[in-house]
N, C-alpha and C positions, 0 to 999 in steps of 0.2 A: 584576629579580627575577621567580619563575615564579610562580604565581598559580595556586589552584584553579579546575578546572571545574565550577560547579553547575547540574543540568539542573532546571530544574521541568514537571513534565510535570501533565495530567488523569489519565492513566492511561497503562499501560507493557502493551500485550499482547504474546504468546508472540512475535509475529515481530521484535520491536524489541531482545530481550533481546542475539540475538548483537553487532548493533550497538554496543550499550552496554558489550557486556565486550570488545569489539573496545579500544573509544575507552579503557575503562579500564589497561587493558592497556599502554596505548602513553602515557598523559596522567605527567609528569614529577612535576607536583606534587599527583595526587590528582584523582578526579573522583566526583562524587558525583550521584546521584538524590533526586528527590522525587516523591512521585507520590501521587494517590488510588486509589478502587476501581473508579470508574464513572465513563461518559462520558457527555457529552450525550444520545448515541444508548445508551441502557442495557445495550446486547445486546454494547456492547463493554466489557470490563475484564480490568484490572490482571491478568495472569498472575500463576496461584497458585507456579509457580516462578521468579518475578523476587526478587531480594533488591535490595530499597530499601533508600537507607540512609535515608529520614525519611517516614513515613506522615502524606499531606494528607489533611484532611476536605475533602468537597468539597461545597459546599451548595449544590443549584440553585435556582433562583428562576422566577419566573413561567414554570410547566408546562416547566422545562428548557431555557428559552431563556438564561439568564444562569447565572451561577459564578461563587461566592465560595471563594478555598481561606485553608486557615489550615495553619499549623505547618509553616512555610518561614521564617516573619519575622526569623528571627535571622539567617539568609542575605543577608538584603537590605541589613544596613547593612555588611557584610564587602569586605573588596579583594576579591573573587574579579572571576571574568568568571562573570554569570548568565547565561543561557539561559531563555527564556520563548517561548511558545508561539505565534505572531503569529495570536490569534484575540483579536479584539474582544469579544467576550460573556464573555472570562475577564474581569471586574470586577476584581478583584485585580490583576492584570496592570497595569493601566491606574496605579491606586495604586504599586505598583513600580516602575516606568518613572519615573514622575515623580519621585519620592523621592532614585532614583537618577543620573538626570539632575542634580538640584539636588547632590549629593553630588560629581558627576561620579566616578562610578564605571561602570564599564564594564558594556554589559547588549548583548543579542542575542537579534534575534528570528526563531522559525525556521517555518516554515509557509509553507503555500503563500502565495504573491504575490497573488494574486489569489480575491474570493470567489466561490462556484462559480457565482453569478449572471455574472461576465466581470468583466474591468476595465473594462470602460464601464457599471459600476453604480452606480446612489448610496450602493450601499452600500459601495465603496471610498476614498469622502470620508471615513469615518470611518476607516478600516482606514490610509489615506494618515496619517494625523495618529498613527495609531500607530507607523508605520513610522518617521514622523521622528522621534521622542523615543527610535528607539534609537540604538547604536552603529554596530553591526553588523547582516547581516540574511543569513538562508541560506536558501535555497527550495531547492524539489524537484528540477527541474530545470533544462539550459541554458537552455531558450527562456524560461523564465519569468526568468533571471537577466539575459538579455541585454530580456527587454522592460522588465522593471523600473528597467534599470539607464536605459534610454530616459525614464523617466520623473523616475527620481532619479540624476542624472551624478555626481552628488558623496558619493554614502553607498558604504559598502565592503559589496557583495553576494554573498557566495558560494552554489555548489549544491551541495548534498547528495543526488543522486540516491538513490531509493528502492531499497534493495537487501532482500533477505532472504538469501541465500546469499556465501556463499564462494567466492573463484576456484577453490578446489580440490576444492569441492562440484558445481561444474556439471558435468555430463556428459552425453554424447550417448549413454553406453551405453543399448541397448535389451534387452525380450524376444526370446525365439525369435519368439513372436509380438507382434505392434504392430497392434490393432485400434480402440481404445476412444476414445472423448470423453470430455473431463475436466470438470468443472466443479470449482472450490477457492474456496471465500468463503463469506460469512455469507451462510443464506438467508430473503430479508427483499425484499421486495417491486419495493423499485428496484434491485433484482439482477436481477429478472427469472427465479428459475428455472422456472418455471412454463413461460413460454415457450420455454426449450428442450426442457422437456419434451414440449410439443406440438409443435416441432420435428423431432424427434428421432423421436417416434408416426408422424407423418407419413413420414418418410423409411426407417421399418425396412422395409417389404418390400422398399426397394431396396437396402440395404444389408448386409455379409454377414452369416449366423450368428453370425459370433464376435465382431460388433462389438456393444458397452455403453456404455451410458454410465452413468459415475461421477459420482455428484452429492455432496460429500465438503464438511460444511459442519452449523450446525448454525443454528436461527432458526424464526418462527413459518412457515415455511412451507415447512418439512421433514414436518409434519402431513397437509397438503394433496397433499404429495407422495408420501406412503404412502398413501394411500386412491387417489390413482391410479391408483398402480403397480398396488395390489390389485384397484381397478374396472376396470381396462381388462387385467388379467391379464399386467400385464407385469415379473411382481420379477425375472424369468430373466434380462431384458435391463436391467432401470436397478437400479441399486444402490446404496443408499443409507446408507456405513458412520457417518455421523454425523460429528463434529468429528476429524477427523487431526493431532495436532502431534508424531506422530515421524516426524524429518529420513526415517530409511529408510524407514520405510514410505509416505511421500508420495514417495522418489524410487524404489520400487518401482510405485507406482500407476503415475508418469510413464512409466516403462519399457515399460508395457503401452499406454501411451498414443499417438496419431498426431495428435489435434488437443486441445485446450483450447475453452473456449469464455468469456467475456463477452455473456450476451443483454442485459444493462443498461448499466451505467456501468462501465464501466475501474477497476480497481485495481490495489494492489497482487500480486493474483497474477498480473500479464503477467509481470513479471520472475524468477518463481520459474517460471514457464511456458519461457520463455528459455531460463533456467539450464539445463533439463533439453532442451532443443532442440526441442520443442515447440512450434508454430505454434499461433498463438490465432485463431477464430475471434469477430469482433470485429460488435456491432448500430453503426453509421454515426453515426447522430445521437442521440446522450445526451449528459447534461451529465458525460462523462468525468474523471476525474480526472487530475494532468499527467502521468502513468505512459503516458498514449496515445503521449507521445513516441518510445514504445517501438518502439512498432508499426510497420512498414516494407511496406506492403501489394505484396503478391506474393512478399516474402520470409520474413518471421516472420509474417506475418499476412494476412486473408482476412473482407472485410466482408460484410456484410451488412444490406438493410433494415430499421430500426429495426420492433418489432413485428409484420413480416411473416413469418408461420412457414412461407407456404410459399417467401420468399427463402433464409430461414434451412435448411430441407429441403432445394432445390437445392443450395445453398453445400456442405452436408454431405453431399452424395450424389457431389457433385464432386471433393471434397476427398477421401474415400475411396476415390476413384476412381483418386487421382493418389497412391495411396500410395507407390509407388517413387519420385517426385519430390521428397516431401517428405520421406522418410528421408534421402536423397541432401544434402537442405539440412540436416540436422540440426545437424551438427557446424559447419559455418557459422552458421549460429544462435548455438553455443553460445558460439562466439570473440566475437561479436558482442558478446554481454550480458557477455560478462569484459572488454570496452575500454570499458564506459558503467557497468556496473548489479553491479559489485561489493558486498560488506559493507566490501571494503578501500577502496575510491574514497569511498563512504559516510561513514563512520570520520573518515577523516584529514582531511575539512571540519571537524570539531568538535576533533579533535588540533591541528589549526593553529592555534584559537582562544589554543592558551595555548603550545602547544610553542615554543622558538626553537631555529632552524634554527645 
């Protein structure tokens, strides 16, 4: 018999919605959300056009380190297949697992494998002892599915590579002209924009007139970023339209675009980076998120010294140098991220949980 999908999430932001209508779309016997408004990190939450079907309270504890969620509970003693979030600090979670375990009702947990400290941390002793009280368990990517599975031979691991787009959203179409540097993510400190800002200062004289950079994002340190622009008189050349979540006009930005950048830690926009055949220019040593897997240096991407702005200035004086190069790889790029980093490859990890073949 087919069995509902229930996801309990912290919170559901704008990039996750296609995903989810993806999985609903395709789920046999019904899939459902739960979710609150705020996450750990506050600067992230709940897209005001996601329709949940059940709103969590979600109550954090000592300065935001822990999470207690309510108004899920009527899900948890149900046949469905749950989905929970494989983070330790959800407190609830831990209650759930167990409940469910003793019920033996089927539960799954999805989240990265490892905490962003490594898996040679102490603090995967704990996160270990959750992983085995579930069923199932789905991480971000291959490498983390094949290391984990080194560690647990016997639990059923699948990957759900991080996607935002669709196969038939990625494109390599460009502008007439293709000059600019991208920057797309929250901006917030271990993002680092600051630093490509002074990156980017550095390397204008040698770079042409008509190249900009797009710092497209919104956080406390979008503030700091306008009083630059204005102190150092440069609004002609960096631009700063604020938070972007229409599909077109992010893949008209790209259009105009020749590089991307990462001066922090890796996330989710390499793969929307990808999509639109855009090579990312990537800082070497951060504590990156498993989305690095993405990155293919010398073909989608092009490192650079962590905190060094004037590594970061050469990289990009280089890089705009070799623009015929990297148009040329574009469309390579874009085939690329349609065989790993789909919505549809995404998707159908969490469709298999309940569909029969």
């Amino acid at each position: 018999m087919l069995k509902k999908l229930v996801l309990i999430q912290t919170v559901v932001p704008s990039y996750r919605i296609k995903v989810f209508e993806q999985v609903k779309n395709l789920v046999t016997n019904g899939f459902e959300v739960y979710c609150g408004n705020s996450f750990f990190d506050p600067t992230i939450k709940t897209s005001i056009d996601f329709k949940r079907d059940g709103l969590l309270k979600n109550y954090y504890l000592l300065g935001r380190r822990f999470l207690w969620q309510t108004g899920h509970w009527n899900e948890v003693f149900k046949d469905n297949v749950l989905v929970l979030s494989l983070n330790p600090r959800v407190l609830s979670h831990w209650v759930i697992l167990l409940l469910r375990s003793l019920l033996r009702k089927r539960t799954v947990l999805w989240g990265h494998a490892w905490p962003r400290s490594g898996k040679n941390s102490k603090s995967d002793r704990l996160r270990h002892v959750m992983r085995l009280l579930a069923n199932e368990i789905i991480v971000y990517t291959e490498q983390q599915k094949l290391e984990l599975k080194e560690k647990m031979p016997h639990k059923k691991i699948t990957s759900a590579p991080n996607a935002v787009l669709f196969k038939d959203e990625m494109s390599s179409d460009t502008a007439t002209e293709v000059n600019d540097i991208i920057y797309v993510g929250r901006l917030i400190a271990d993002k680092k924009p600051l630093l490509l800002y002074e990156g980017f200062k550095k390397a204008i004289k040698e770079l042409p007139e008509a190249t900009k950079l797009i710092i497209i994002g919104d956080g406390p340190e979008r503030a700091k970023l306008l009083e630059l622009c204005k102190r150092d008189e440069l609004q002609d050349r960096v631009l700063l339209p604020g938070k972007v979540t229409s599909d077109e006009l992010l893949k008209e930005y790209y259009k105009h675009t020749l590089v991307s950048a990462s001066p922090g830690y890796v996330g989710l926009s390499i793969t929307q980076s990808l999509g639109y055949g855009v090579p990312m220019i990537i800082a070497r040593d951060e504590n990156h998120s498993p989305e690095l897997e993405a990155a293919k240096d010398g073909f989608n991407a092009v490192f650079f010294e962590s905190n060094d702005t004037i590594d970061l200035k050469n990289q990009l004086v280089k890089l705009i140098a070799e623009k015929e190069k990297w148009l040329e790889n574009r469309e390579s790029i874009v085939q690329d991220c349609k065989n790993s980093y789909s919505i549809e490859i995404m998707a159908q990890a969490f469709v298999n949980l309940v569909n029969v073949n």
